[in-house]
Each structure stands twice: as structure tokens, then as C-alpha cells.
N, C-alpha and C positions, 0 to 999 in steps of 0.2 A: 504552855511554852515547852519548847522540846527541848528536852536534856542531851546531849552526845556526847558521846565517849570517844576516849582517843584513836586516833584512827593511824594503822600503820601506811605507809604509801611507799610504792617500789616502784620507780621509774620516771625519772624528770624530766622526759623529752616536751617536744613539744604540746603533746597534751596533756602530760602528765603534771609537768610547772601548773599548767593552767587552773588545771583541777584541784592541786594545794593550794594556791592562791586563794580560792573563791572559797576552798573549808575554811580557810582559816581565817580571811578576811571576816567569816558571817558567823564563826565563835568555835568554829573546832581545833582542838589541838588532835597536829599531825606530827607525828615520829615520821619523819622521809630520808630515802634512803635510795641511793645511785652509786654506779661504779665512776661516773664523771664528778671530780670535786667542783667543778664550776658551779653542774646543777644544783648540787647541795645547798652552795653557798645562797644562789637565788633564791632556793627555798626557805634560808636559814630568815635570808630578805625580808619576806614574807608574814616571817614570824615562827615558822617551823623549827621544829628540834633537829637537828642531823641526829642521823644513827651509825655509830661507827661498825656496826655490823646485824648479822640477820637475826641473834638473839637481842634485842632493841626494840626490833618489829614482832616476834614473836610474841612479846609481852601485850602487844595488843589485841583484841579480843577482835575486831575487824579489820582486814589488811587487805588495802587494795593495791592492784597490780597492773600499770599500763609499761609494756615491753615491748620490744618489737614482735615477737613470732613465741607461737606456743610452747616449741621447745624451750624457751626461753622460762617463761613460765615453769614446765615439767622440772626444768634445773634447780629454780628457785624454792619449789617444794620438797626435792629429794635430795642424800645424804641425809652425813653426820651432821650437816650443820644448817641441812633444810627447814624452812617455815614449818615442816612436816613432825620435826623431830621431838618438838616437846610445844606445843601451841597451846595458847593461852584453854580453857574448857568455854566449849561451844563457841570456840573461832569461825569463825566467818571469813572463805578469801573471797574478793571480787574483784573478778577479771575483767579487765576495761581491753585486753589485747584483742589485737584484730588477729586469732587461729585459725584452725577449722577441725572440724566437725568431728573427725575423731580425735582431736586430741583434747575437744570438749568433754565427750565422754569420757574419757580414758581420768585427766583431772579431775573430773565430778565421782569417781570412782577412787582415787586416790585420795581425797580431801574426804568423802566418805567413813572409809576403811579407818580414815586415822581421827574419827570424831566429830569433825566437822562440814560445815555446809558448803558448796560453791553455786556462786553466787555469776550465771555466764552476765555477762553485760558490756558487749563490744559499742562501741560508739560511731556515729557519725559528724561530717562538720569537720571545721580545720582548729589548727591551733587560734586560731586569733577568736573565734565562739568559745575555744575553752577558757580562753583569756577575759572574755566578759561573761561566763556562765552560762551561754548557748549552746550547750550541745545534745544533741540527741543519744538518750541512751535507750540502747535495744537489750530487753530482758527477757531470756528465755529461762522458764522453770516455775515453780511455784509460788502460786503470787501471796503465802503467808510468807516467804523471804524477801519476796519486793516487798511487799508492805512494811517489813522491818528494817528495809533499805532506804525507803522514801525519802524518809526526809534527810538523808545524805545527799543522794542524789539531786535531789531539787536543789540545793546549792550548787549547782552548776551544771543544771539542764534545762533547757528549755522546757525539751520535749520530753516524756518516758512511755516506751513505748513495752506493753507487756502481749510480747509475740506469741509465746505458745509456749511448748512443753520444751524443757531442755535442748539443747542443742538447735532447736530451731532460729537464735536469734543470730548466730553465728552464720547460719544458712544465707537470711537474707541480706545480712551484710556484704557476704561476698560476693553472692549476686550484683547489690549495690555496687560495689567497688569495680567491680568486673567493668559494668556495663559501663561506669564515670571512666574507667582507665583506657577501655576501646574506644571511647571517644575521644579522650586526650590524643591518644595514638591515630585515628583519622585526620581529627584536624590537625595535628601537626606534618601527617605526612598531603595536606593539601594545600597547606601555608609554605613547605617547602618546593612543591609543585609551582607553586603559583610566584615563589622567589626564582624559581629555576628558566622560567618562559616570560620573566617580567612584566610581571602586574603587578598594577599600583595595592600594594598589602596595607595601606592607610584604610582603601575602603572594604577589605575581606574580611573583619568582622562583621562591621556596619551590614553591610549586604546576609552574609550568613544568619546573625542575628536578628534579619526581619522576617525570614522565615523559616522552613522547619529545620534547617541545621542549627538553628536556636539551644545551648544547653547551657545549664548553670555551668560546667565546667568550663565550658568558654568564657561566660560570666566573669568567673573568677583568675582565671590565667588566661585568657588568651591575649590581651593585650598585654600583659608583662614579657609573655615569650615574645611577643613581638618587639619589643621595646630592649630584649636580653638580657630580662631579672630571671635567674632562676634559683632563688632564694626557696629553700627545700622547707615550704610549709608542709607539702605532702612530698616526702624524697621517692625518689624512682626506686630506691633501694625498696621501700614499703609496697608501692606500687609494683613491681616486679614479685614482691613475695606473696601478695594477695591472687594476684593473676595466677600465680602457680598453686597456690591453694586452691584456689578456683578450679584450674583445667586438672587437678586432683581428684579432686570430688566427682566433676563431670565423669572420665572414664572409669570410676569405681561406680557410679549409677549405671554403666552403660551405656552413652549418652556419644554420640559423637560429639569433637570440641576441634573441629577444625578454625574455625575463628577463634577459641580459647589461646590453639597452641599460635597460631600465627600472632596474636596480641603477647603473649605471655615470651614470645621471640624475639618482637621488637622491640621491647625490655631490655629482654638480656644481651640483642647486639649494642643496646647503649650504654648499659651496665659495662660490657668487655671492652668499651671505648673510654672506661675513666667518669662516669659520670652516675653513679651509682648516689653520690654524695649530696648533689645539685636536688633541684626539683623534678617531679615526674614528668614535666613538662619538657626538660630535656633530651628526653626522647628526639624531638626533633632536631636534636643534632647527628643523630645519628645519621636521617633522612639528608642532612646538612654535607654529610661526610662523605655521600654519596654524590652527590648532588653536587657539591664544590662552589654551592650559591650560599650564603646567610640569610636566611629570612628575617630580616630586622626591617625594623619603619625606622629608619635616620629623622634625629632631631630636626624642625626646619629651617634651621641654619645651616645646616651639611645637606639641605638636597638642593639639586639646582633647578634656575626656573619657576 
């Protein structure tokens, strides 16, 4: 039977709740800690101790960290009053953020220098697999660290995936994200096409999804944008910051990213509209604002005929 130790947790958003839940539901005590008191409380929900501050989590010898953007992360180590500044001996951080690539390194260098291990481990999957323990985590580094991370992890992963050496897991993530979020951005800007020259948008999934415009991400939202949920499982805000991670990396390899920057654009003309907050899928309002059409399927009591 596995013994686990307290485990410190920095960040209660969507996936980060999910992931306390499922520690603690299946016997681990977690110290968590957010700058939203709402999230706390949920956690407190749960069964988790709130941390009134960063020496709380320091005290634990393993501390994980889902935040939005790696700088994020870099804050949360550095300073007077950083995870950095007196950590438990032979701390462990493990980053569940979606960054990129240098600033993978750069962290694995800084948690180094100051004693301890880092541990890259970016995830895939929405909040609601974090919520039942499905998610997939990608582990780039040495797999005597995964091996000592396992059986954490297995409480709220499906899958675990041990990608390569350092910084690689972070790679194909973005990749990942990349490619889900250009297609978000296609089919929205083809559903407002198809709102703008009026066609029946009842049967443009149906149709798409029998052949190869087929993708999980329509799967998962394309009938909600159609319907005008844009309940921010994956926020355009996250969505927009990966994209730009992305079209980073690309011209530091050398690489041209002309579909990177034109994706990673029509982002941020939806973000400059107010809609940073909403889901990634809201993008197609922006396409909307253009357009002066709504691509919704009206309930059918509101259509006529």
C-alpha cells in the first residue's frame, strides 16, 4: 500500500480544483493555495487545508503547481518570500502549467541551483477529466522522478505519458494545443460563413462530422458555440497564450509561422473585443462582429416553419 505525503497545490482553476479533489478524495492531504478565496473554499470542500500563505506550502516536500503561464510559475519561485527561499530538503516542484520551452529550462535550472528537483508535467483534456480523474499527463525528464511521482499522478490520470528528456513534454503539448486551437479558429470562422449566406447551421456539424472535418474539438464545443454556451472550460484567454507560445518557439527554431501568427491573431482580435474571459470558442465572435450575423441554431420553438 502506498504511503503519501502531504502535497502542497498552487493553483485552483479549472484544473487545478480537479486535481485536489481526486488527491484527496483517494487519501492525500493537500495544503492548497490560490489568490481567489472562492477557490480555496472549494478546496477547503473537498477536504483540503487552505494555506494562508507561500510559507504553508513550502513546508511540503512536494508542491504542485497548475497556473496559468510560466511566468507565473518563475514568480511563484522567486523572491523573499518564493517557494525558492527556504524549501522543505529534497523538494520536489511539479508543474502541471501549460509554458514553454525556455522557460522550462530556465525553472529546471532555478529549482536545481536551489536543491531541488523539477518535475515538467503539462497536461492534456478539459476540466471536467480533471474532475473525474482523466487527464493525461505528459512527463518530460527522468523517469527515476516519474517513477517517484507515479503514484500521485495515477490519482488523477488516466493516461501518463513519459515523452523524453526535459523540456520535450512541454514541446508536444504545444504542438497539441496549437493544432486543437487552429481548428477551433477554422470552424468557427466557417460556422459564421455559413450564418452570414444562410444555411441551415442545424445540419453543419452533422455534415462536417461525417467526414474528414471531423475533430474532437468539435466534438466537444461545437455544438455548445452553436447553441451560445461559452462557458470557459478552455478560456480564449489560455488559448491565446499557448498560440503565442507556440508562434515563439516556431520563429526561434527558424521555422516560418505564417498560420501560427494568423491563428495566434485571431485570438487576440477576440481578446481586444472583450472576450478574453468566455471560452476559446468564442473567437467566433469575433468572426460574428464582422459579419453582423450570429451563428446560433435557435431553440425549435423560435424557428419558423
Amino acid at each position: 500500500m502506498t504511503t503519501f505525503e502531504r502535497v502542497g497545490f498552487i493553483g485552483l482553476g479549472g484544473m487545478g480544483r480537479g486535481l485536489v479533489k481526486n488527491l484527496v478524495a483517494k487519501g492525500v492531504a493537500v495544503t492548497a493555495f490560490d489568490l481567489n478565496p472562492a477557490a480555496v473554499a472549494i478546496a477547503q470542500s473537498f477536504g483540503a487545508t487552505a494555506a494562508g500563505n507561500l510559507q504553508q506550502i513550502r513546508d511540503c516536500r512536494i508542491v504542485m503547481i497548475c497556473v496559468n503561464e510560466a511566468e507565473d510559475v518563475e514568480a511563484l519561485l522567486t523572491g523573499t518570500n518564493g517557494l525558492l527561499a527556504s524549501a522543505a530538503p529534497g523538494f520536489v516542484i511539479v508543474d502541471h502549467t501549460t509554458g514553454s520551452p525556455q522557460m522550462v529550462a530556465k525553472l529546471d535550472r532555478m529549482v536545481r541551483a536551489a536543491g531541488g528537483r523539477y518535475a515538467e508535467a503539462p497536461m492534456t483534456r478539459t476540466p471536467k477529466h480533471a474532475d473525474i480523474g482523466k487527464v493525461n499527463v505528459l512527463f518530460g525528464g527522468e523517469r527515476d522522478l516519474l517513477e517517484d511521482l507515479r503514484a500521485y499522478f495515477e490519482l488523477y490520470a488516466e493516461n501518463i505519458f513519459h515523452i523524453g528528456p526535459l523540456g520535450h513534454a512541454i514541446r508536444l503539448k504545444l504542438i497539441h494545443n496549437y493544432i486543437a486551437f487552429a481548428n477551433v479558429a477554422a470552424w468557427c470562422e466557417g460556422f459564421a460563413l455559413a450564418a452570414k449566406d444562410g444555411l441551415d447551421l442545424s445540419q453543419l456539424i452533422r455534415i462536417i462530422s461525417a467526414a474528414g472535418g471531423k475533430s474532437g474539438m468539435l466534438d466537444l464545443y461545437g455544438q455548445a458555440t452553436l447553441d451560445g454556451d461559452f462557458t470557459p472550460l478552455m478560456s480564449l484567454a489560455n488559448a491565446r497564450k499557448d498560440v503565442r507560445y507556440y508562434a515563439r518557439w516556431l520563429e526561434e527554431a527558424g521555422l516560418p509561422g505564417f498560420m501560427a501568427e494568423a491563428v495566434h491573431q485571431t485570438y487576440r482580435q477576440a481578446a481586444l473585443l472583450g472576450h478574453d474571459g468566455e471560452s476559446c470558442t468564442a473567437v467566433i465572435k469575433a468572426y460574428e462582429a464582422v459579419t453582423g450575423v450570429e451563428a446560433r441554431v435557435r431553440p425549435k420553438d423560435q424557428q419558423q416553419g
